[in-house]
C-alpha positions in Angstrom: 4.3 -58.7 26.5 2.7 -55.7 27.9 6.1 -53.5 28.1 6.8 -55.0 24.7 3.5 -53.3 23.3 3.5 -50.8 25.1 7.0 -49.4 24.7 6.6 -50.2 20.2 3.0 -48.2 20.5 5.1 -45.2 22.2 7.7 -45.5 19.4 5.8 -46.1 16.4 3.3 -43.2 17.8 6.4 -40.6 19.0 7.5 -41.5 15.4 4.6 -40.8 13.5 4.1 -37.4 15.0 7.7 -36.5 13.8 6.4 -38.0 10.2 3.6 -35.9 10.3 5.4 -32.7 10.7 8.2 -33.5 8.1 6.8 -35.4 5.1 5.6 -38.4 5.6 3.1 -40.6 6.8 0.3 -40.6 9.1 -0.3 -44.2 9.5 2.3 -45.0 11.7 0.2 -43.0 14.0 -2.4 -44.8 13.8 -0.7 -47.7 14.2 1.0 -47.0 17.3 -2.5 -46.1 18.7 -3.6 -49.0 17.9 -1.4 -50.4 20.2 -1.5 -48.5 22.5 -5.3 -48.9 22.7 -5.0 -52.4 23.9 -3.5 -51.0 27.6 -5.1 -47.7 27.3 -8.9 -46.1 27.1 -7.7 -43.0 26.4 -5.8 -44.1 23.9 -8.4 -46.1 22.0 -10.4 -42.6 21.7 -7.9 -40.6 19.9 -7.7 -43.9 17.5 -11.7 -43.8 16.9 -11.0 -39.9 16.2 -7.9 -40.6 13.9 -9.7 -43.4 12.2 -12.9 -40.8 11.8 -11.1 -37.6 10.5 -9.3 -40.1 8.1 -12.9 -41.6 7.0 -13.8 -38.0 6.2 -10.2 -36.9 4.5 -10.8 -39.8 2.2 -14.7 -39.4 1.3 -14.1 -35.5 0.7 -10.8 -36.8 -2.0 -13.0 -39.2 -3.5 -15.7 -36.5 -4.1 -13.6 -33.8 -5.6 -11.7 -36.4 -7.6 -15.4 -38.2 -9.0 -16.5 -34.1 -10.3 -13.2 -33.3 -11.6 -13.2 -36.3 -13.5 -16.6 -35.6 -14.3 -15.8 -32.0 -15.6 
């Protein structure tokens, strides 16, 4: 089960970074960090980063989208 993870983490993370670059999306970065987090510490930090810079991505949005509406 552990080659299994570990081996989908590496593609859905290898694959996300190619996403990233071309358009696309980010989450199947995320997602492979996820797994990857389960077999790795070092992994499970850059997810806690990830999921933080996204926290902030999506709080500054929300604000510019609240006082444009607002305008």
């Amino acid at each position: 089960m552990k080659y299994i993870r570990l081996t989908l983490g590496g593609l859905l993370f290898a694959t996300g970074i190619i996403f990233t670059i071309l358009p696309g999306s980010i989450l199947l970065v995320v997602g492979g960090l996820m797994l990857l987090s389960y077999d790795w510490p070092r992994a499970r930090q850059w997810l806690k980063f990830n999921q933080n810079l996204m926290s902030k991505g999506a709080r500054k949005l929300d604000r510019f989208l609240l006082l444009r509406k607002m305008r």
